[in-house]
C-alpha positions in Angstrom: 47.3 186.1 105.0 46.3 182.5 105.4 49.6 180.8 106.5 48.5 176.8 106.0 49.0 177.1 101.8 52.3 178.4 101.9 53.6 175.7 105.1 52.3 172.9 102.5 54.2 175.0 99.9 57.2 174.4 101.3 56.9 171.4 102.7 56.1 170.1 98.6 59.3 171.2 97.7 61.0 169.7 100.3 59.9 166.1 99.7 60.5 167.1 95.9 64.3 167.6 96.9 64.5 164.9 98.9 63.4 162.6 95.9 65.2 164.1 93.2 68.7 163.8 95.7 67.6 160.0 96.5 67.2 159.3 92.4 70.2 160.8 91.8 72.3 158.3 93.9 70.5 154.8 93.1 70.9 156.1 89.5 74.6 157.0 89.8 75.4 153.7 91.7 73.3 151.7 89.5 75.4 153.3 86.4 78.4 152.1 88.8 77.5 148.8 88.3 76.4 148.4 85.2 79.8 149.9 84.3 81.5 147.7 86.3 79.7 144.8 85.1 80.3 145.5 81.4 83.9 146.3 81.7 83.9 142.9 83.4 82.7 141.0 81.1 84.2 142.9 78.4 87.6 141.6 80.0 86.2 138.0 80.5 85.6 138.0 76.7 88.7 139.3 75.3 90.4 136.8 77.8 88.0 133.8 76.3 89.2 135.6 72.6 92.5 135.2 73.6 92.6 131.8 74.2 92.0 129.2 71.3 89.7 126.9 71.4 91.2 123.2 70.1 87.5 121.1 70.5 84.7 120.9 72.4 84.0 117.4 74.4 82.1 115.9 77.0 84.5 115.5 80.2 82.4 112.0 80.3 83.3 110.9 76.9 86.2 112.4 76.5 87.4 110.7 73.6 84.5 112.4 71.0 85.6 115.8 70.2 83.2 118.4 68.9 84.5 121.3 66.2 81.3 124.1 67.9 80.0 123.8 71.0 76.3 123.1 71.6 74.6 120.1 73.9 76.0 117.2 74.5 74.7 113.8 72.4 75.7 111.5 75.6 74.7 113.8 78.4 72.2 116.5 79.7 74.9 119.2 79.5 76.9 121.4 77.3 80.2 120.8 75.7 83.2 122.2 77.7 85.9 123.7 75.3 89.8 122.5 75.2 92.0 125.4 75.2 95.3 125.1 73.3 97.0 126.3 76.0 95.7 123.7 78.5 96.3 120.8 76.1 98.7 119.7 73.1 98.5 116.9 70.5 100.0 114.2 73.3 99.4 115.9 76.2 97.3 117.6 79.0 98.3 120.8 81.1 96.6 121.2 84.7 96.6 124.0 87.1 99.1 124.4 89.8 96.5 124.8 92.4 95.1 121.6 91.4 99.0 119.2 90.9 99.1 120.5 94.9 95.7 119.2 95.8 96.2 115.8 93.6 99.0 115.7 95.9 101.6 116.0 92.5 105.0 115.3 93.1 107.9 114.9 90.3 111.2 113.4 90.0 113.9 114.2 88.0 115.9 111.3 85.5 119.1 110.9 87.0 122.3 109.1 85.9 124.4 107.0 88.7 126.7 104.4 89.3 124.0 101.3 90.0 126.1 98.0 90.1 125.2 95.4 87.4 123.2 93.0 89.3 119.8 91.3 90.8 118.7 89.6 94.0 117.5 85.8 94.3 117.5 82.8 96.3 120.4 80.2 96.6 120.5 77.2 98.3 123.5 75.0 100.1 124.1 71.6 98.8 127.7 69.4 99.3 130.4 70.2 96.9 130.4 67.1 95.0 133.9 67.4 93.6 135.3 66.9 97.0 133.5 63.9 98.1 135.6 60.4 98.5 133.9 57.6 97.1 135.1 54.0 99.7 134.9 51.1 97.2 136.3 47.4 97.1 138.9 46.3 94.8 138.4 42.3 95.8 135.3 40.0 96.4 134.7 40.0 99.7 132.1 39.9 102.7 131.2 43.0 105.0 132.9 41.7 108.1 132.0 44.6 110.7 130.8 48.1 109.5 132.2 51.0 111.7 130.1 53.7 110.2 126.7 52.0 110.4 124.2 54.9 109.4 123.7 57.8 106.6 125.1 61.5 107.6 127.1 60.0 110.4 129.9 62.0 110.9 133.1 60.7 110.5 137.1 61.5 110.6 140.2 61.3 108.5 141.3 58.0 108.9 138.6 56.9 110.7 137.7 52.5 109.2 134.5 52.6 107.4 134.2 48.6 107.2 136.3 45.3 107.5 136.4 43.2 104.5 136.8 39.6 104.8 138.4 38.4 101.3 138.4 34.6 101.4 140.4 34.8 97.8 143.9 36.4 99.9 144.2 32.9 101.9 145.8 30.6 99.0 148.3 33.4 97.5 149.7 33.9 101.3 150.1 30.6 102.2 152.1 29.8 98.9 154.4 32.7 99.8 155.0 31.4 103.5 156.1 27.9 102.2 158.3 28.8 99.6 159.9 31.1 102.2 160.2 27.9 104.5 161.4 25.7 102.1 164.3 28.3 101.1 163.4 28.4 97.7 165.4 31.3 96.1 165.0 35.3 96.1 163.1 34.6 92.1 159.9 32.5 93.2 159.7 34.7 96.0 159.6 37.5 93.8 157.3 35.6 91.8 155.0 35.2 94.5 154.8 38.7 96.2 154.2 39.6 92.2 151.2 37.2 92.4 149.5 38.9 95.9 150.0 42.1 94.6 148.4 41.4 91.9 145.7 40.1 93.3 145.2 43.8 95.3 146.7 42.5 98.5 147.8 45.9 100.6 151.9 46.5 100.8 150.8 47.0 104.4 149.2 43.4 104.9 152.2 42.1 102.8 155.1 43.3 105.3 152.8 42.0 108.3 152.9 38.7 106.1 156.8 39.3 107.0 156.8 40.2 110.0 154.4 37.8 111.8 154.6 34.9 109.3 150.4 34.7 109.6 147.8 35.0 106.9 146.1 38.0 106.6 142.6 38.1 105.2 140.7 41.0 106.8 141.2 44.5 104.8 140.1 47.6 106.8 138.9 50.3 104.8 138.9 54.1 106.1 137.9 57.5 105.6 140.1 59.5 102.7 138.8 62.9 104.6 137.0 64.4 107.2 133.3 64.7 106.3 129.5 62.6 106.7 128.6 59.6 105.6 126.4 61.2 102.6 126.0 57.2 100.9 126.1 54.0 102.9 124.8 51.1 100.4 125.9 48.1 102.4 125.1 46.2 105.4 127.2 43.8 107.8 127.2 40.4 105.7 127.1 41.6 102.3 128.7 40.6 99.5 131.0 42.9 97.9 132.4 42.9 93.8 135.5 45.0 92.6 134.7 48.4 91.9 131.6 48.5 94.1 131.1 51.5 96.0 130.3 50.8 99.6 130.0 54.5 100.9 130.6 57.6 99.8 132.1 60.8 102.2 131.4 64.0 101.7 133.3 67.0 103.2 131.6 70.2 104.8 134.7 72.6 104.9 133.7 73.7 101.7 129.7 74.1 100.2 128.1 74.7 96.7 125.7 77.4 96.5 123.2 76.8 93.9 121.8 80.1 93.2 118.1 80.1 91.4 118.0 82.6 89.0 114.8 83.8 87.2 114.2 83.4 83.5 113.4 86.6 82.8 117.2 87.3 84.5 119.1 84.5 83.2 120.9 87.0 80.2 121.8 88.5 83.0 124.0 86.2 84.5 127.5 85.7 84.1 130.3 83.5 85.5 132.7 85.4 87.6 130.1 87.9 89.0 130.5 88.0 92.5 127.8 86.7 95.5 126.8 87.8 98.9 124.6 85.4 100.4 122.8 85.4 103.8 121.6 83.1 105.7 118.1 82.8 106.0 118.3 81.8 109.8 120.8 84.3 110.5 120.8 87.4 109.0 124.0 88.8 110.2 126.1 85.9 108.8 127.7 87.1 105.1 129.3 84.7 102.9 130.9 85.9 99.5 132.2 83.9 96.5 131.5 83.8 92.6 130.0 82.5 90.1 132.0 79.3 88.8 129.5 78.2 86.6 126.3 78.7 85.1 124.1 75.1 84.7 122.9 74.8 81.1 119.6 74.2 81.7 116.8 75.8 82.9 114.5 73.9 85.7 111.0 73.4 84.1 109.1 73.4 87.3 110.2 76.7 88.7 111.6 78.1 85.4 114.8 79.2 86.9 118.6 79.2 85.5 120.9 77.4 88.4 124.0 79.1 88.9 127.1 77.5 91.0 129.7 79.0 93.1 131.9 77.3 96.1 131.5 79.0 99.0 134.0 78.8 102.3 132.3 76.6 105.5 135.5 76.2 107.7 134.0 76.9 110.7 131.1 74.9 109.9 128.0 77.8 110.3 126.4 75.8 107.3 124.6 72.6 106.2 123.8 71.3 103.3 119.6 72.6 101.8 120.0 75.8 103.9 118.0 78.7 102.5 120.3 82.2 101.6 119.1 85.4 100.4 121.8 85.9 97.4 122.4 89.6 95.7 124.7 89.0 92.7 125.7 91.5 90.8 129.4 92.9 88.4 132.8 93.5 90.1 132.3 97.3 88.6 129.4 99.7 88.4 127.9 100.7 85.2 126.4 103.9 84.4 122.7 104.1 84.2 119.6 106.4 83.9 116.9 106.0 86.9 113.8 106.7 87.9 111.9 105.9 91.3 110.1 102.9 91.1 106.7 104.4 91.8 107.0 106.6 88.6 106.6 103.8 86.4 103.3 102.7 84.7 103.2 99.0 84.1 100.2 98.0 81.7 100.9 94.4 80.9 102.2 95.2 77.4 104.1 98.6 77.9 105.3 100.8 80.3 104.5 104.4 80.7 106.4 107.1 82.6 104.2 110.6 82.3 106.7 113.6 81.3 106.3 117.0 82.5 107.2 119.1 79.6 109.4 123.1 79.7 105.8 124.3 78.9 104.1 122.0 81.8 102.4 120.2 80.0 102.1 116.3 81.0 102.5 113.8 78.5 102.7 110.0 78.7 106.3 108.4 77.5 106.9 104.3 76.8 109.9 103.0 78.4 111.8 100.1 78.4 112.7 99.3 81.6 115.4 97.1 83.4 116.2 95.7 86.7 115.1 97.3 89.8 118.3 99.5 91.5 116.8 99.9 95.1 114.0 101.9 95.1 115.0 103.2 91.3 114.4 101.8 88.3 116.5 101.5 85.4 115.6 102.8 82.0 116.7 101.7 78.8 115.3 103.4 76.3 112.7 106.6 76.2 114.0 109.3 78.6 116.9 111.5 78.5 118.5 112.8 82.2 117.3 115.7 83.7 114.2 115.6 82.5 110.8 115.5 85.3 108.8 112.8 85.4 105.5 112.8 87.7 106.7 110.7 90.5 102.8 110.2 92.7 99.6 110.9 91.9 99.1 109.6 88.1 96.6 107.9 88.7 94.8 111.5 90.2 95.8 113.0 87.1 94.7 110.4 84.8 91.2 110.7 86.5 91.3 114.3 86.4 92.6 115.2 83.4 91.2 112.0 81.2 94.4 110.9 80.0 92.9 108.3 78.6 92.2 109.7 75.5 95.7 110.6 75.1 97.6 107.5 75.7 96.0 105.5 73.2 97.1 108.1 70.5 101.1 107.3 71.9 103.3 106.8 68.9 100.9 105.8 66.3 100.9 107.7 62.7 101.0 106.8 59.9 101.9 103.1 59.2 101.2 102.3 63.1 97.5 103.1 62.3 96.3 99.6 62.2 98.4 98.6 65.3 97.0 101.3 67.2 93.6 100.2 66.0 94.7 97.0 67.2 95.8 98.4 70.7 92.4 100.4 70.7 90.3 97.2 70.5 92.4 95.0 73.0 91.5 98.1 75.1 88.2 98.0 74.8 88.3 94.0 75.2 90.0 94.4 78.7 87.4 97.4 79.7 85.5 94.0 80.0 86.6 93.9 83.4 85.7 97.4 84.2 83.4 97.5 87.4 79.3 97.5 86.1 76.7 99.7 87.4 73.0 98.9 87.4 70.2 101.5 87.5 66.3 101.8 86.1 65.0 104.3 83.6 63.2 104.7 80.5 64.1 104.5 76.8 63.5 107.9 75.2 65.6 107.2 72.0 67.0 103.5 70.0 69.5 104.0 67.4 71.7 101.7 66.0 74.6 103.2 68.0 73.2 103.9 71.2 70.3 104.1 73.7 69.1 107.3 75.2 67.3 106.8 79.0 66.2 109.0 81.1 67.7 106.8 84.3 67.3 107.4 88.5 70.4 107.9 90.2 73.5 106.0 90.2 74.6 106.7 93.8 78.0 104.2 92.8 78.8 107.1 90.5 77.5 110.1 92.7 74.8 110.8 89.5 71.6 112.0 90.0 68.6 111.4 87.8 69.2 112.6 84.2 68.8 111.8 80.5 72.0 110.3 78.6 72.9 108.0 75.5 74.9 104.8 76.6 76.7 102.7 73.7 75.3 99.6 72.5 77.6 96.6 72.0 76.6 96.4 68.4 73.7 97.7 66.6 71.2 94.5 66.7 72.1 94.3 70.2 68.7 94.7 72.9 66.2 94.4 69.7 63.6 92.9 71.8 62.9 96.6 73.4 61.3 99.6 72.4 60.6 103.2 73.2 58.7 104.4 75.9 59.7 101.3 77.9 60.8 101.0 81.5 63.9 98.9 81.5 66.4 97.8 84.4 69.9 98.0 82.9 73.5 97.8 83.7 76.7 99.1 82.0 80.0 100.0 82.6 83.2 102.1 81.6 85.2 102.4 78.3 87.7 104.4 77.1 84.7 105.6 74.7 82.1 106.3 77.0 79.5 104.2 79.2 78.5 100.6 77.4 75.4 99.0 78.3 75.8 95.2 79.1 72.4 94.5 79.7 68.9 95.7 79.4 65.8 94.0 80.6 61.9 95.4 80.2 60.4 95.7 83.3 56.7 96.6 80.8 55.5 99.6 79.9 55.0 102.8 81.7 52.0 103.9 82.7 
């Protein structure tokens, strides 16, 4: 028997095995798979089914929403849905794993005892109603002028001037000779009657007495101690009744004129109290309140003056010194706050974005007040307890494109045509947007907007793709056509990209 036929026999139906065992496998693990794979994406769908589907939008233009989903009008891409559960009516929901890289972090409204005030700037002047006015009753001449200069300081009691009155000589002389004649005690009378009337001191009178001379030089002195603030005479002059020759001004006791801003000046009232620091020294405190407030409101700095007396005994002030003032009520009032950083200040309103029991983020308008610290009051628009995002608003606003929400704030209804309103003041200040300028060429002109197939826009971190940009209005660019290469520029709105200009640069070949 030939052996050879039956080895290859054998060896056949070995290799035959072998294959049949090695089928087996890749066809069971490939059956694995599939499996696998379908009940995947059999759970992907019923998870995508389970979820309803608000709109479809561009992320770009987020503003135009889209009831099916299909390609995009403004950009090479398809439409991204908006779940309801990401999104409501007035607000946008965003993953946790995303707040924490935004760097997300919230606040919550709280209600504390923030005293009734504001900070400003006061400055020192001299407290007029103390100041001593030196003036002549008689017509005289300056004799000799102690205090000689403006701001000199002077004591009580010190002489401010000698007055030479050439009028006192007649009156005195008539009195000395009826006295040496030994007329009787009624002429006398008569006669001490006349000097006095003619403003001649007690004092010089009984020296009349005593030394039996004529006395014509009156020295006038200082009421109290204090500078010289007015000095309107010279040695020589000629002096009138009622004239004032100088004017003294004490410094034991300062007005504070506190500056107080417009936009503040409700706040204001008399009796509020005043700690004030001086600018050169900032450990130096000096209280007091308000006496008065000025009726009148400075038209160069647009301020409200407010007046208190402060103490200067020990004489750490001078009049025009700069003081840091903080005024504010004898008792706290109750108020809702926020931190300072969680408001959103547009110019017309201000926002605060709410984070909603269901975490979703919606934008809020506030009235605000004064500034408590680092807080800031609220008036109006937010309840305590309630979270507020504190940072990152601006991340969110990018990210989530809260731009289409915040226009939609509060208006229904009959605030339709405000909101219009708002919408196109909007779109006025997107004026100042930054611009970008690229090349490409025109595929498509409609009356609404240009379609180009443009190079990249590294400013924007685009590549090169096809997208429609927004004309201005609908004759706008009508000296260009299709097929053209153009260089153009554009910027941002809150409906998309806007083209501010377009220039041919001639046909493509």
């Amino acid at each position: 028997m030939n052996p050879k036929p039956l080895v290859r026999a054998v060896a056949a139906l070995a290799a035959g095995a072998t294959l049949l065992g090695t089928g087996y496998v890749a066809g069971s693990r490939h059956a694995s798979s599939a499996t696998s794979a379908t009940s995947a994406s059999v759970e992907h769908s019923d998870t995508d089914a389970a979820r309803k589907v608000l709109y479809w939008h561009d992320p770009m233009v987020p503003n135009q929403h889209f009831d099916k989903p299909g390609k995009s009008p403004f950009m090479d891409m398809q439409l991204q849905p908006v779940y309801a559960d990401a999104a409501g009516p007035d607000g946008i929901k965003i993953d946790p794993t995303l707040q924490q890289n935004l760097g997300v972090r919230y606040a919550t409204v709280q209600r504390v005892n923030a005293p009734d005030g504001f900070d400003a700037i006061g400055t020192t002047q001299f407290d007029e109603s103390s100041a001593d006015v030196v003036q002549s009753r008689v017509t005289g001449y300056i004799d000799r002028l102690e205090a000689n200069a403006p701001m000199q300081h002077i004591a009580k009691g010190a002489p401010v001037a000698s007055l030479y009155v050439p009028d006192w000589l007649a009156p005195q002389e008539e009195y000395l000779a009826l006295r040496r004649s030994g007329m009787d005690a009624s002429l006398l009378a008569a006669a001490r009657a006349r000097m006095k009337a003619l403003s001649i001191p007690d004092a010089l009178v009984a020296a009349l007495d005593r030394t039996g001379q004529v006395q014509t030089h009156l020295t006038l002195t200082a009421a109290e101690t204090g500078v010289l603030s007015e000095l309107n005479v010279r040695e020589g002059a000629m002096v009138t009744p009622g004239q004032t020759i100088a004017k003294i001004t004490g410094l034991s006791k300062l007005w504070l004129i506190v500056e107080i801003p417009e936009s503040l000046a409700l706040q204001a009232r008399p009796g509020m109290s005043v700690d004030a620091i001086a600018a050169a020294d900032g450990a130096q405190h000096f209280s007091g309140r308000i006496r008065e407030i000025l009726p009148a409101i400075s038209a160069d700095s647009r301020t409200l003056q407010a007046r208190l007396e402060i103490d200067n005994a020990q004489s750490k002030l001078t009049p025009g010194m700069l003081m840091r003032v903080r005024v504010s009520s004898a008792a706290p009032s109750t108020q809702l706050v926020v931190p300072s950083e969680a408001v959103i200040t547009t110019g017309k309103r201000s926002l605060v974005i709410v984070r909603g029991d269901d975490g979703q983020m919606r934008p809020v308008e506030v009235a605000t007040g004064r500034d408590a610290g680092s807080n800031t009051v609220i008036a109006s628009g937010l309840t305590e307890g309630q979270q507020v995002v504190a940072s990152g608003q601006f991340l969110i606003d990018s990210e989530a494109s809260l731009k289409s929400v915040l226009p939609r704030l509060g208006a229904s209804g009959a605030d339709a045509a405000s909101s219009a309103t708002s919408n196109a003041a909007s779109n006025a200040a997107s004026s100042t947007a930054p611009g970008y300028e690229t090349t490409g060429k025109i595929e498509k002109i409609t009356p609404e907007t240009i379609t180009l197939s443009h190079q990249p826009v590294p400013a924007l971190h685009w590549s090169a793709m096809t997208m429609a940009f927004a004309k201005p209005s609908a004759d706008a660019f009508a000296d260009i056509h299709t097929g053209e290469t153009v260089r153009f520029a554009f910027r941002q709105t809150d409906s998309g990209y806007q083209l501010t200009k377009v220039e041919p640069l001639g046909a493509q070949p």
